[in-house]
N, C-alpha and C positions, 0 to 999 in steps of 0.2 A: 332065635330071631326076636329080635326087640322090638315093641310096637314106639317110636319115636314121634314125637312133637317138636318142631321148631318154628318159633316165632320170632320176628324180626319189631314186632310192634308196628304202632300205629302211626308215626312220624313221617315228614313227608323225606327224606333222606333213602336212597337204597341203601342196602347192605349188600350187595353183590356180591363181597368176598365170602360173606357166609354160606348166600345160597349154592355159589359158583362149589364149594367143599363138598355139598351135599351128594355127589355121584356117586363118592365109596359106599357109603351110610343106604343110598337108596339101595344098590344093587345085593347089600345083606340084610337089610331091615325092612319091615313095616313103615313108611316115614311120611308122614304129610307134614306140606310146609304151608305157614303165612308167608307168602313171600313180600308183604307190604308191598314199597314202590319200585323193589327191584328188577333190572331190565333183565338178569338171567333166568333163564328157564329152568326148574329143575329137575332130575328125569324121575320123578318120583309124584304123586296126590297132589294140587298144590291150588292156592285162593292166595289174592291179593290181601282181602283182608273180610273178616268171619263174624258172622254177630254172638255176641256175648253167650246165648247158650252156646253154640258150638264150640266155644271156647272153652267153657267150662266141660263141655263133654268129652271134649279132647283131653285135656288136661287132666281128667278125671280116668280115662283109660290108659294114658299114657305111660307106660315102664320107665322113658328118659324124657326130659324137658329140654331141648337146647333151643335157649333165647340169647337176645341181646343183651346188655347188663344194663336194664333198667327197671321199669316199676316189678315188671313179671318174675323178677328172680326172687323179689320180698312175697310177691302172690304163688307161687311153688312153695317156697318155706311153710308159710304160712297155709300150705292145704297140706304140709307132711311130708312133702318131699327135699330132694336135694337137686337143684336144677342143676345142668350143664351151662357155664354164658361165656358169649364171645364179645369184647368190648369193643361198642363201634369210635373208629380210631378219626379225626381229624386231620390228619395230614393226610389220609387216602380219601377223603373226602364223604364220608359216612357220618358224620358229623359238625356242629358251628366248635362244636369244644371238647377236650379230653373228659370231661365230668365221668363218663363211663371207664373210662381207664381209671381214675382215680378212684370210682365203689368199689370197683373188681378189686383192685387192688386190696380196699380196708377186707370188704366181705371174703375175698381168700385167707384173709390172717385170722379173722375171728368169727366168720359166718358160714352157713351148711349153703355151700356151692359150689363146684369144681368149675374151675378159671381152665380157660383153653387162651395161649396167647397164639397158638400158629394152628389156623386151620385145617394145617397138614395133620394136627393131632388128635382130631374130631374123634375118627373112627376109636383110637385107643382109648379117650375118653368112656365112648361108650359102651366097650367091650370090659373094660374096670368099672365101670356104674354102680352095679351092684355093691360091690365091697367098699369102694370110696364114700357111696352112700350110707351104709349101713355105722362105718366109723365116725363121719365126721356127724350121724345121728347119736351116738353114743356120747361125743365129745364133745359136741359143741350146742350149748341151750340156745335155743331161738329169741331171742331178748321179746319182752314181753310187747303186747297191740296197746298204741299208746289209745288211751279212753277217749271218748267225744268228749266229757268234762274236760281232761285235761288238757287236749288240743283246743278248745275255746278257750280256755284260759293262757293258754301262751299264743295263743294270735290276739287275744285281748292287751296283753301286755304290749307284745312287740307295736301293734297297732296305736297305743298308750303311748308307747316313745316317742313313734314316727311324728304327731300329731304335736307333742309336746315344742 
């Protein structure tokens, strides 16, 4: 049994397709969800939405990470792990734009995350966790934290052009 995390983030949009998947996963798993603004219920732990320590403390016990594919799949990397993300889709109305489909996409081809496109494959995802984890740790370098120097200086520029 896996102690599981899912986060939906903090937008005001539901993710309902995600939470609504969550019944397999609870009924074999440890699983609390952020369910944000979503109208389903899930049969499992669950908070609309969590202040910052709990986040971290979740996160930090968490075996699997299933989030949405946003800021939170660079913040899992970035604390060592390899999340699970489901991209929230605009034409089902989870989103104003595909943005999310289109990172999922880059960050499957060259970043430590396991891409779910059909939440019927939740469960499988996270019964391979472990092992999809431990390879694509192996194989895939986490591209490096850009610096506060060097993010001032390219919003300094960009900012230099606009102006121009």
């Amino acid at each position: 049994m896996a102690r599981v995390l899912v986060t939906v983030g903090m937008g005001p949009w539901p993710f309902d397709r995600l939470i609504a998947a969550l019944a397999p996963l609870c009924a074999e798993h440890d699983v609390f969800a952020q369910t944000g603004t979503s109208t389903v219920v899930p049969p499992c732990p669950h908070a609309p939405f969590l202040p910052l320590d709990q986040v971290q403390e979740r996160l930090a016990a968490a075996d699997v990470v299933i989030t949405h594919a946003g800021n939170t799949v660079r913040l899992v990397q970035r604390l060592g792990g390899v999340p699970v993300a489901v991209a929230r889709e605009a034409a089902r109305g989870e989103m104003g734009n595909d943005h999310q489909v289109e990172y999922l996409r880059s960050e499957e081809q060259v970043g430590r995350v396991v891409a779910v496109w059909d939440v019927d494959e939740l469960a499988g995802a996270v019964a391979r966790h472990r092992e999809d984890a431990l390879r694509l740790l192996a194989e895939r370098p986490l591209p490096p934290a850009v610096s506060d120097d060097r993010l001032v200086a390219v919003l300094d520029e960009l900012c230099g052009r606009l102006v121009r």
